[in-house]
Every structure is written in structure tokens, then in C-alpha cells.
C-alpha positions, 0 to 999 in steps of 0.5 A, a space after each residue: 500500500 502506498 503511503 501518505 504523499 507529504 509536501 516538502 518544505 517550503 512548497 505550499 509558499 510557493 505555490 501560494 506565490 505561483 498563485 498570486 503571480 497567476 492572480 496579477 497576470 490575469 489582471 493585467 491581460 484584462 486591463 492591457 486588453 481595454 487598452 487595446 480595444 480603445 485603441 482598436 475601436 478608435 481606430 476603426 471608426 476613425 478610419 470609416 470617416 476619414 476622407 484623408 488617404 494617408 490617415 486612413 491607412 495610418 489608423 488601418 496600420 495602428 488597427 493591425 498592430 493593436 489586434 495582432 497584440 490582441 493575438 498575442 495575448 490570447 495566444 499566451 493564455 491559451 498555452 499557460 493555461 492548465 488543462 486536465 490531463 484527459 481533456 481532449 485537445 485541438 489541434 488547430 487550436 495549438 497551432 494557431 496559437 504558437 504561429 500568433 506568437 511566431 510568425 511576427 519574429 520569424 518575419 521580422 527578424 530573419 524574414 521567413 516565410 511562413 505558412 500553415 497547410 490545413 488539411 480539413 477538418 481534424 478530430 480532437 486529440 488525447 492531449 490537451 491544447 495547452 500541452 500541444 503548444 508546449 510541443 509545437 512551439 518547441 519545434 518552431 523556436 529550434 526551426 527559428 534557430 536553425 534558419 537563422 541567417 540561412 538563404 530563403 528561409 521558409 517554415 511550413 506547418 502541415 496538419 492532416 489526419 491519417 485513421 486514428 493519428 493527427 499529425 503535425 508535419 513542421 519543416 523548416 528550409 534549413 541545412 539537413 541535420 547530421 544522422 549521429 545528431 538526430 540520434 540524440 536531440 530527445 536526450 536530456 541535456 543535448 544541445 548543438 547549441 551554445 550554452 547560452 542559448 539552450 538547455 537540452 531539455 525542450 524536445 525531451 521533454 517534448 517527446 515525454 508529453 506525447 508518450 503519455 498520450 500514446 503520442 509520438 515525434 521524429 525529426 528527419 531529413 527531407 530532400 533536397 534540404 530541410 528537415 521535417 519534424 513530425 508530431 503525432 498523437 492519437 485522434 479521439 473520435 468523440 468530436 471532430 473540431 472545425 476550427 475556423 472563425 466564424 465568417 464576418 458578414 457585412 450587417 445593417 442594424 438600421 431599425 434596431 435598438 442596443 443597449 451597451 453595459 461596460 464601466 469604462 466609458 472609453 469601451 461604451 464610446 468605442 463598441 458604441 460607436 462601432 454599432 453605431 456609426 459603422 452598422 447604424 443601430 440605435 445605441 443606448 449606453 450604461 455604466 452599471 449592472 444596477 444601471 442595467 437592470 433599471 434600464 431592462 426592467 423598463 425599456 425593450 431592446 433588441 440585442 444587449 451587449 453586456 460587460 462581465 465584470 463591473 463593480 456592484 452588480 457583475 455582468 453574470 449577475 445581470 444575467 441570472 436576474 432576466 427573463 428567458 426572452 431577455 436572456 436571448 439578446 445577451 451578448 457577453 462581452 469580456 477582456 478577462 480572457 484568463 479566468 476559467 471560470 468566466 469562460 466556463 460560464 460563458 459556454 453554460 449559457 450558449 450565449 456568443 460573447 466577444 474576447 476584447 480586443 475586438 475587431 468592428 466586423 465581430 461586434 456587428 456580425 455578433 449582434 447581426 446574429 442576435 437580431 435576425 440580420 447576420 
């Protein structure tokens, strides 16, 4: 019989402290993405009514870097978040995630080109998404190493489904890899590289992730040059994943009445502005869920967009205090993207909800949805 597990010293302290760290760092993804949201939504607007050439394509510029920052930290979240080690994972998912955050420093820095070969619909995995990111982005950060100050340098994801393996297939444009070396890169502590740059420890580890799941990965030359490295996992056939955003469409809210609920007045003003000047809605605008529920309990409105968490009364707050028929023009809209208990609620509701930062075309495609027009 196996004895009691003890702690060892010191090691609830630390994780009180890996706790708070989490704790401060989901509260700053959700201020850092209001901020992107201003400056998104302002952008956006901005640029809709500008008749000047050049300042039109400066505000499409700020537009782009804004959301690609808003990219980048949803990216980060969905890999640092943890996951049940028998929750099925995406696969398209993980990858999306880690190009998020590749694709700028391989295209900047050393000019590699980039691109991703879907291979249809995948089923999910029996790994999870976060662990998958761990992999992928493994391979990805040595492939950059290796093309570094190479000729032509290209980097290619190929995802595809083969019976009961998904694969991920990443080879990079750079010299062929001696076969002594290939030998041994899942070895702890081997490295080509210099000390500085790298531990050994990433593919083994790599390699360890996926034999818990049935997984497995390889490195192998291609020709005339590049190499392939090839990550496999076993498909679990539950549910398949079609991992494609939903398609914005071009929505006229002429004619219908939405009320807007957020405490930051620079998020009522840009959201705002975006049904309105841009879809052409009736915008009403509060600052409360106390506000809020006045506002419901005496007035109709065709599609609510409603912030999560306000001081006093929360948006899930509102939430539980309307009817069925209101319950149905909920759109949630949310910068704490981190907290799994908001994102856990959010899908209890089968409500569509919008991830701050978010782009003109998601917010009247979601409320074009709501109101019959999307």
C-alpha cells in the first residue's frame, strides 16, 4: 500500500506565490486588453470617416498592430493555461496559437516565410491544447534557430489526419541535420547549441508529453534540404473540431435598438460607436449592472451587449436576474480572457460573447446574429 504523499518544505509558499503571480497576470491581460480595444475601436471608426488617404491607412496600420497584440495575448493564455490531463485537445487550436506568437519574429527578424497547410477538418486529440503548444512551439523556436541567417528561409506547418493519428508535419528550409545528431536531440541535456542559448531539455521533454498520450515525434531529413519534424498523437473520435472563425458578414442594424453595459466609458464610446456609426443601430449606453437592470426592467431592446465584470452588480449577475426572452439578446462581452471560470460560464449559457480586443466586423456580425440580420 502506498503511503501518505507529504509536501516538502517550503512548497505550499510557493505555490501560494505561483498563485498570486497567476492572480496579477490575469489582471493585467484584462486591463492591457481595454487598452487595446480603445485603441482598436478608435481606430476603426476613425478610419470609416476619414476622407484623408494617408490617415486612413495610418489608423488601418495602428488597427493591425493593436489586434495582432490582441493575438498575442490570447495566444499566451491559451498555452499557460492548465488543462486536465484527459481533456481532449485541438489541434488547430495549438497551432494557431504558437504561429500568433511566431510568425511576427520569424518575419521580422530573419524574414521567413511562413505558412500553415490545413488539411480539413481534424478530430480532437488525447492531449490537451495547452500541452500541444508546449510541443509545437518547441519545434518552431529550434526551426527559428536553425534558419537563422540561412538563404530563403521558409517554415511550413502541415496538419492532416491519417485513421486514428493527427499529425503535425513542421519543416523548416534549413541545412539537413547530421544522422549521429538526430540520434540524440530527445536526450536530456543535448544541445548543438551554445550554452547560452539552450538547455537540452525542450524536445525531451517534448517527446515525454506525447508518450503519455500514446503520442509520438521524429525529426528527419527531407530532400533536397530541410528537415521535417513530425508530431503525432492519437485522434479521439468523440468530436471532430472545425476550427475556423466564424465568417464576418457585412450587417445593417438600421431599425434596431442596443443597449451597451461596460464601466469604462472609453469601451461604451468605442463598441458604441462601432454599432453605431459603422452598422447604424440605435445605441443606448450604461455604466452599471444596477444601471442595467433599471434600464431592462423598463425599456425593450433588441440585442444587449453586456460587460462581465463591473463593480456592484457583475455582468453574470445581470444575467441570472432576466427573463428567458431577455436572456436571448445577451451578448457577453469580456477582456478577462484568463479566468476559467468566466469562460466556463460563458459556454453554460450558449450565449456568443466577444474576447476584447475586438475587431468592428465581430461586434456587428455578433449582434447581426442576435437580431435576425447576420
Amino acid at each position: 500500500m502506498n503511503g501518505p504523499t507529504h509536501s516538502s518544505p517550503g512548497s505550499e509558499s510557493h505555490d501560494g506565490r505561483i498563485e498570486s503571480v497567476g492572480t496579477l497576470f490575469a489582471e493585467a491581460i484584462h486591463d492591457v486588453n481595454n487598452m487595446l480595444q480603445v485603441i482598436t475601436g478608435l481606430a476603426q471608426t476613425e478610419a470609416a470617416r476619414s476622407d484623408n488617404e494617408r490617415a486612413t491607412d495610418a489608423l488601418r496600420q495602428i488597427d493591425a498592430a493593436a489586434r495582432l497584440a490582441g493575438d498575442l495575448t490570447r495566444a499566451l493564455l491559451d498555452i499557460a493555461r492548465s488543462s486536465e490531463c484527459d481533456e481532449p485537445g485541438d489541434v488547430s487550436e495549438a497551432v494557431r496559437c504558437v504561429l500568433a506568437m511566431f510568425t511576427p519574429r520569424l518575419t521580422d527578424r530573419i524574414g521567413c516565410q511562413v505558412s500553415w497547410v490545413k488539411g480539413g477538418p481534424l478530430p480532437s486529440v488525447a492531449i490537451s491544447t495547452a500541452d500541444l503548444a508546449v510541443v509545437v512551439s518547441n519545434v518552431i523556436k529550434n526551426a527559428a534557430d536553425a534558419l537563422r541567417g540561412t538563404r530563403d528561409p521558409r517554415l511550413i506547418v502541415t496538419t492532416s489526419v491519417d485513421g486514428e493519428r493527427v499529425t503535425v508535419d513542421i519543416w523548416n528550409s534549413g541545412d539537413a541535420i547530421p544522422e549521429e545528431v538526430i540520434a540524440r536531440v530527445f536526450d536530456p541535456f543535448f544541445s548543438t547549441k551554445p550554452a547560452q542559448m539552450g538547455t537540452g531539455l525542450g524536445l525531451g521533454i517534448c517527446r515525454r508529453l506525447l508518450s503519455s498520450c500514446g503520442g509520438d515525434i521524429r525529426v528527419e531529413n527531407s530532400r533536397p534540404r530541410g528537415v521535417h519534424v513530425y508530431v503525432e498523437v492519437p485522434a479521439v473520435r468523440a468530436q471532430c473540431v472545425v476550427n475556423e472563425r466564424p465568417r464576418a458578414v457585412s450587417t445593417s442594424l438600421r431599425g434596431h435598438r442596443v443597449l451597451l453595459v461596460d464601466d469604462d466609458v472609453a469601451i461604451r464610446q468605442v463598441v458604441g460607436d462601432i454599432a453605431a456609426v459603422l452598422g447604424g443601430a440605435d445605441v443606448v449606453t450604461c455604466e452599471s449592472g444596477e444601471a442595467a437592470l433599471e434600464m431592462l426592467g423598463r425599456e425593450d431592446f433588441d440585442a444587449v451587449i453586456l460587460d462581465i465584470r463591473m463593480p456592484g452588480i457583475s455582468g453574470i449577475d445581470v444575467y441570472r436576474a432576466l427573463s428567458d426572452s431577455q436572456k436571448a439578446r445577451i451578448i457577453f462581452l469580456t477582456g478577462d480572457t484568463a479566468n476559467r471560470g468566466i469562460r466556463d460560464f460563458i459556454s453554460s449559457t450558449h450565449r456568443p460573447a466577444l474576447y476584447k480586443p475586438i475587431g468592428s466586423s465581430d461586434v456587428l456580425d455578433a449582434v447581426g446574429r442576435v437580431v435576425g440580420t447576420g
